[in-house]
Backbone as CSV, one residue per row, in Angstrom:
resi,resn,N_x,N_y,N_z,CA_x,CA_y,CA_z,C_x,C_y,C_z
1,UNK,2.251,11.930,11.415,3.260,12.712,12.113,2.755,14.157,12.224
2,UNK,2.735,15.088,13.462,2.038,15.767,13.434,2.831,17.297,13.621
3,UNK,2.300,18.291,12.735,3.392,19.917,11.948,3.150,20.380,13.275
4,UNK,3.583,21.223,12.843,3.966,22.782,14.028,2.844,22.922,15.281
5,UNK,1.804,22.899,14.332,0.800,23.602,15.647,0.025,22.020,16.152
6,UNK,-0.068,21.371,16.023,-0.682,19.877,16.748,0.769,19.622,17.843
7,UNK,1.912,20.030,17.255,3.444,19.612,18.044,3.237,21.022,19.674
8,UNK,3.193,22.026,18.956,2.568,23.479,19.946,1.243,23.188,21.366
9,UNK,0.168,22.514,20.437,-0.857,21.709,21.402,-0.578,20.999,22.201
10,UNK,0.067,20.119,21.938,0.798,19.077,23.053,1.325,19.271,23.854
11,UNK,2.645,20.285,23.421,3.614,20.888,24.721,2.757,21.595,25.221
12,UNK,1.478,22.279,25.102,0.973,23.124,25.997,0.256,22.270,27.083
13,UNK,-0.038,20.703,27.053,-0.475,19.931,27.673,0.175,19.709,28.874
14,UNK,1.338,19.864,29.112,2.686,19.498,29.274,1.903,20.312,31.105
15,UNK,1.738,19.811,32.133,1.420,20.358,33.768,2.595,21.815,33.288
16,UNK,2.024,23.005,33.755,2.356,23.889,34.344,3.065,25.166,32.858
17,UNK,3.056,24.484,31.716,3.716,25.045,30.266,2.694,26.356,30.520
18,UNK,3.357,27.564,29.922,2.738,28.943,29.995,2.708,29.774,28.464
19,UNK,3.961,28.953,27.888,3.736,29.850,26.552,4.996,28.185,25.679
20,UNK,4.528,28.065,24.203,5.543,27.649,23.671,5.839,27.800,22.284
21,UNK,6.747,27.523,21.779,7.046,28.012,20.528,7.988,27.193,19.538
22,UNK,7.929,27.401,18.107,8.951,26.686,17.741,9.645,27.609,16.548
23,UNK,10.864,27.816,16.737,12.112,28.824,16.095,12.434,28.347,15.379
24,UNK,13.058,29.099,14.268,14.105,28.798,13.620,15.624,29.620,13.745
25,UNK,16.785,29.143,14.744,17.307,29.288,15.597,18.450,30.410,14.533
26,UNK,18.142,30.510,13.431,19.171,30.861,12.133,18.859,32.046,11.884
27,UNK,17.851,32.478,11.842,16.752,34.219,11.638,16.264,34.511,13.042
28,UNK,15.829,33.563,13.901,15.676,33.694,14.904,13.825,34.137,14.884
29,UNK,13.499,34.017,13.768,12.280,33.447,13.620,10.864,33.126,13.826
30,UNK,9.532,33.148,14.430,9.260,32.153,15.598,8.400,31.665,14.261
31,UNK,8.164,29.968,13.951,7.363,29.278,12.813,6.239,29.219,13.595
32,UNK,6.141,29.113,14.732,4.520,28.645,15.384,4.572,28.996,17.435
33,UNK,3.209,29.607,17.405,3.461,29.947,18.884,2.296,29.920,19.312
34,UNK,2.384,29.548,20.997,0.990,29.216,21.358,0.999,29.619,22.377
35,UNK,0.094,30.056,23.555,-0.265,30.405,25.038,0.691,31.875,25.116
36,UNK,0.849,32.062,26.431,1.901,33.162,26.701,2.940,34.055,26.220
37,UNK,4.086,34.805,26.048,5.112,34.817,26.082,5.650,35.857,27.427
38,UNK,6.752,35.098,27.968,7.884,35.506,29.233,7.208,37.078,28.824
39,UNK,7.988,38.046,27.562,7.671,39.029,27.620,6.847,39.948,26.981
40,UNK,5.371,39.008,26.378,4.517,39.713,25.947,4.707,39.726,24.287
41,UNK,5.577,39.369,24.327,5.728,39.811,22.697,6.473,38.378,21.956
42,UNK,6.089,37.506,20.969,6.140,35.518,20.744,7.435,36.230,19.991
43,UNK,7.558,37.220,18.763,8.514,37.374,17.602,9.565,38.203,18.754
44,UNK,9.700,38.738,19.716,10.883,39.243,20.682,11.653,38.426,21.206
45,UNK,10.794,37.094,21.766,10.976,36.052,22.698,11.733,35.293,21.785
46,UNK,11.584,34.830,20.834,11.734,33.910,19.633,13.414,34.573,19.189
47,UNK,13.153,36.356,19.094,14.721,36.459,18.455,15.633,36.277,19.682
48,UNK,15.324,36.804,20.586,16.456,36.139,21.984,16.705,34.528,22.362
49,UNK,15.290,33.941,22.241,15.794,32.613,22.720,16.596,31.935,21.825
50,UNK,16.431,32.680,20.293,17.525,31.772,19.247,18.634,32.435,19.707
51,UNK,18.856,33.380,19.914,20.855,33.870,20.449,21.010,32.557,21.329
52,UNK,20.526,32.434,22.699,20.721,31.571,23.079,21.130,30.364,23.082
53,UNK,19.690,30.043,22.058,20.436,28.743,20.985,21.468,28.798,20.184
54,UNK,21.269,29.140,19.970,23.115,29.935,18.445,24.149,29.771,19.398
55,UNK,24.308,30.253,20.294,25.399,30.234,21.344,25.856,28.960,21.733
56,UNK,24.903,27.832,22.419,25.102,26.435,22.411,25.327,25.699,21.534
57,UNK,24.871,25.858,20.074,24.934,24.853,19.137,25.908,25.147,18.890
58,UNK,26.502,26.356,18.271,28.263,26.841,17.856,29.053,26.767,18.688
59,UNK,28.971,25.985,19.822,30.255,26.148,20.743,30.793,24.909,20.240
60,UNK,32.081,24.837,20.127,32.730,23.490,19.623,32.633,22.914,21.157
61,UNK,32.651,23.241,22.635,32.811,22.381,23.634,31.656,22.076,24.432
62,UNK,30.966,22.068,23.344,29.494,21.368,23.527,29.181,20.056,23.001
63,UNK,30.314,20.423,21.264,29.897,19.517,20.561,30.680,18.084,20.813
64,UNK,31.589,18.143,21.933,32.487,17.121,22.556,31.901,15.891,23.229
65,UNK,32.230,14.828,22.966,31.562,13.518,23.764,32.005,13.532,24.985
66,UNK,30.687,13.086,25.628,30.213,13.503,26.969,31.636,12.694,27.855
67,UNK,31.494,11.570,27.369,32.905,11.133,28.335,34.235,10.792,27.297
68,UNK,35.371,10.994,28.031,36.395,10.401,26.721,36.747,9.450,26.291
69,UNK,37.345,8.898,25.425,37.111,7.502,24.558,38.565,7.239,24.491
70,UNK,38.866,5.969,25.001,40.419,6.159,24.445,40.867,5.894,23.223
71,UNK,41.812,6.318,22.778,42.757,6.430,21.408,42.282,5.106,20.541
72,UNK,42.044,4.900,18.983,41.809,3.407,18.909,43.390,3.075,18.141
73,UNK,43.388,2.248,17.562,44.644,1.407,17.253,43.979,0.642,16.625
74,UNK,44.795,0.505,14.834,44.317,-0.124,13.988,44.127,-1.536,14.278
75,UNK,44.562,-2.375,15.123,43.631,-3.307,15.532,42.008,-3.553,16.195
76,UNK,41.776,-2.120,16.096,40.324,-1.765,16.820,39.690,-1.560,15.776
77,UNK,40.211,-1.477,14.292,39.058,-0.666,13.495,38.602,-1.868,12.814
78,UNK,37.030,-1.968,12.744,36.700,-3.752,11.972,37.600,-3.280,10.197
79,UNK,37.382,-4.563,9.636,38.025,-5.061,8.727,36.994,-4.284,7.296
80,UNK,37.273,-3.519,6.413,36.892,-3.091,5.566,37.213,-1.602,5.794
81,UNK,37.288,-1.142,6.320,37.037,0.398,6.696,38.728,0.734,6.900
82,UNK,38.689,2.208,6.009,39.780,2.976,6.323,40.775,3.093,7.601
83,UNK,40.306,2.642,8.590,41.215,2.952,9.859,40.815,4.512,10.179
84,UNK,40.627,5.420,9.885,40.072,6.492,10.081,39.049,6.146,11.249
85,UNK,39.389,7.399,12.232,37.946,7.161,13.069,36.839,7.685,12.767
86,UNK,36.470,8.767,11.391,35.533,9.108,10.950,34.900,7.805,10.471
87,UNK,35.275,6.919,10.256,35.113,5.700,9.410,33.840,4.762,10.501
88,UNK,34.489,4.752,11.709,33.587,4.163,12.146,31.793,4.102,12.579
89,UNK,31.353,2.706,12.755,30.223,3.118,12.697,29.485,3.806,13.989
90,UNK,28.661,4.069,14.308,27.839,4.759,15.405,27.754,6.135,15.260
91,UNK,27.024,6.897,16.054,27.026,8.436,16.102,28.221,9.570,16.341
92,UNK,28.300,10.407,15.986,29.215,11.091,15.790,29.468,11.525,17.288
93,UNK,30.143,12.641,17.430,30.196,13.042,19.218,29.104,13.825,19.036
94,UNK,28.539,14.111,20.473,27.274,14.406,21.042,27.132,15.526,20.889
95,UNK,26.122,15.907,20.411,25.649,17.593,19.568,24.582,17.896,20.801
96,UNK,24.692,19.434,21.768,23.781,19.950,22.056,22.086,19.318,21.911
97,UNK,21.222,18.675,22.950,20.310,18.088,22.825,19.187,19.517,22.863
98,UNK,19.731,20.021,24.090,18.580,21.170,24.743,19.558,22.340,25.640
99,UNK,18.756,23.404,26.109,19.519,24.143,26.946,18.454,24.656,28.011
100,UNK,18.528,24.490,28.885,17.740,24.723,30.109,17.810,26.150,30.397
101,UNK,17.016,27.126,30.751,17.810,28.433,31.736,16.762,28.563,33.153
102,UNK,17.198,28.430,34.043,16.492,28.495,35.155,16.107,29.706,35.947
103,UNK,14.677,30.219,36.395,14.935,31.753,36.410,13.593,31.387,37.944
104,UNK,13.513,32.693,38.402,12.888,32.641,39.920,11.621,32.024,39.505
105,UNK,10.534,32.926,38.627,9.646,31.719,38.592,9.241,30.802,37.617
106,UNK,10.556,30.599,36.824,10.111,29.328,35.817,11.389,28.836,35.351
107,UNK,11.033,27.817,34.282,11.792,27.080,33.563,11.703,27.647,31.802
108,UNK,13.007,27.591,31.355,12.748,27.780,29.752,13.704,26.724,28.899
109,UNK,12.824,25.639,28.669,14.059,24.870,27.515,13.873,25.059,26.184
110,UNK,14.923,25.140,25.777,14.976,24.838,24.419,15.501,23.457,23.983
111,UNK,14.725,23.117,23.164,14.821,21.762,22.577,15.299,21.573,21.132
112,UNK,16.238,21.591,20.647,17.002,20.963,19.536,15.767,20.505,18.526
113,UNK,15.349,20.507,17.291,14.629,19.276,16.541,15.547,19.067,15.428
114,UNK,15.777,17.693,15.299,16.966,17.297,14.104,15.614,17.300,12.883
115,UNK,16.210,17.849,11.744,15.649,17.735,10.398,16.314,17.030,9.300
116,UNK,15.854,16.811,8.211,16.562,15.903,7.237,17.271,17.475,6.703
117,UNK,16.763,18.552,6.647,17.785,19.266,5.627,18.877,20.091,7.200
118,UNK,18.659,21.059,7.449,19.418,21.684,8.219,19.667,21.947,9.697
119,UNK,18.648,20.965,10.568,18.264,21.165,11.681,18.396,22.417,12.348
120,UNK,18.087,23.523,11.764,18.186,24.686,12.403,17.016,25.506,13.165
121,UNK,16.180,24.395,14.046,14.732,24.766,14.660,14.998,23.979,16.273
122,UNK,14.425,24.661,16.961,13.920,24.003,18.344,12.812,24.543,18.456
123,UNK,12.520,23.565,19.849,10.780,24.038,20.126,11.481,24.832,21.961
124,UNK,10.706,25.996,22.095,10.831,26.610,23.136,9.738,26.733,24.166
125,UNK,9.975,26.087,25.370,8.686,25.436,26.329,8.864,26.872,27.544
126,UNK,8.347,27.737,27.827,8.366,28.540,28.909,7.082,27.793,30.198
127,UNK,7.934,27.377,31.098,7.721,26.304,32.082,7.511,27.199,33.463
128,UNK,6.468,26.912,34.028,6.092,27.534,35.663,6.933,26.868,36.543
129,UNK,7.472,27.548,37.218,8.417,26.666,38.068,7.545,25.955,39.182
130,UNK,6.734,26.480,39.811,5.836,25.737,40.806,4.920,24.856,40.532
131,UNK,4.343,24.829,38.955,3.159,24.008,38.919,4.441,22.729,37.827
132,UNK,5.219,23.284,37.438,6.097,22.158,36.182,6.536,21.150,36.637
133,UNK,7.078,19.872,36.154,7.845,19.568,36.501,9.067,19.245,35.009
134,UNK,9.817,19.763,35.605,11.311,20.150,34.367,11.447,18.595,34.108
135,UNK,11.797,17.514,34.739,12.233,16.511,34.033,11.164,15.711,33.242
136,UNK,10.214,15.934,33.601,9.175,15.083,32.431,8.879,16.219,30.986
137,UNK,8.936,17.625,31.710,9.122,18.336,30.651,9.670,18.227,29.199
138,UNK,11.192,18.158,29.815,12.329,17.671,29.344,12.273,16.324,28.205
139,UNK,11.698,15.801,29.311,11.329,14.054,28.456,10.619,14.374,27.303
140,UNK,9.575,14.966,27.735,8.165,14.941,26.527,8.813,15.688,25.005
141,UNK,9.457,17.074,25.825,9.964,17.742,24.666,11.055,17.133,23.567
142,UNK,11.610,16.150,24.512,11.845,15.334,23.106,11.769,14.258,22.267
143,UNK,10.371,13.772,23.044,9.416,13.160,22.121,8.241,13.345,21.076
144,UNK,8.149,14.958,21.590,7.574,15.685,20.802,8.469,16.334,19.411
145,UNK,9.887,17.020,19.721,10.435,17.056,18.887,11.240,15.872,17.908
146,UNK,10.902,14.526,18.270,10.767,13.720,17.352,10.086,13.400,16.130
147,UNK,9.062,13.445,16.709,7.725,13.112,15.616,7.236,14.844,14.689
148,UNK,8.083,15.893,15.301,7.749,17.172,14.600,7.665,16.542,13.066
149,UNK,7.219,17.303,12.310,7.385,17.177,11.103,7.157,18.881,10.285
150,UNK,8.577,19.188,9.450,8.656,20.424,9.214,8.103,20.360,7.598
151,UNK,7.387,20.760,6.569,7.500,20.944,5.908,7.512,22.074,4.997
């Protein structure tokens, strides 16, 4: 599983990537940075793009499932379990994956990476808008922030 800077290499592979980085969205941080930055400076870029992030992850109407679910009724809840809908099994409602910002000549996502202790890191891809393409971007970045490994 491959740390910070082999995870940094890759996204820079990525058609048209100009600078990338990976935060810790809590100090605002930058743990690892590679190619470019938007403004010259990786530890400037790093404390703004975590506001950013901070902003999305703390919004409670982010953290809302994407479509609504109707009401259950204790005949819906299987047999062992509290009746509580915390109780049930599957994922919780849908937590902020990434946040896109779209600007004249590029793309900037930020990408979420879940951790076993606090998930408080994304990886930040500053994307050419003419040579990129955002949805495979998108894709990769979070297959890359899968296999991150923080230690």
């Amino acid at each position: 599983m491959p740390g910070i800077d082999e995870c940094l290499i890759e996204v820079m592979r990525l058609p048209g990537a100009r600078g990338a980085s990976v935060v810790d969205w809590t100090s605002g941080l930058a743990l690892g940075t590679i190619g470019a930055s938007p403004n010259g400076d990786h530890e400037a870029t790093a404390a703004e793009t975590a506001e950013v992030a901070r902003m999305a992850a703390e919004q409670p109407a982010f953290a809302q499932p994407a479509l609504a679910e109707p009401a259950l009724t204790e005949s819906d809840v299987p047999a062992g379990l509290s009746g509580r809908p915390t109780d049930l099994p599957g994922p919780p409602a849908s937590a902020v994956e990434d946040v896109i910002v779209t600007t004249a000549p590029g793309y900037h996502i930020l990408r979420f990476v879940e951790t076993a202790f606090d998930s408080s890191v994304f990886l930040h891809l500053w994307l050419d808008r003419a040579e990129g393409n955002l949805a495979l971007a998108r894709i990769r970045l979070g297959e890359i922030a899968q296999r991150l490994v923080l230690a």
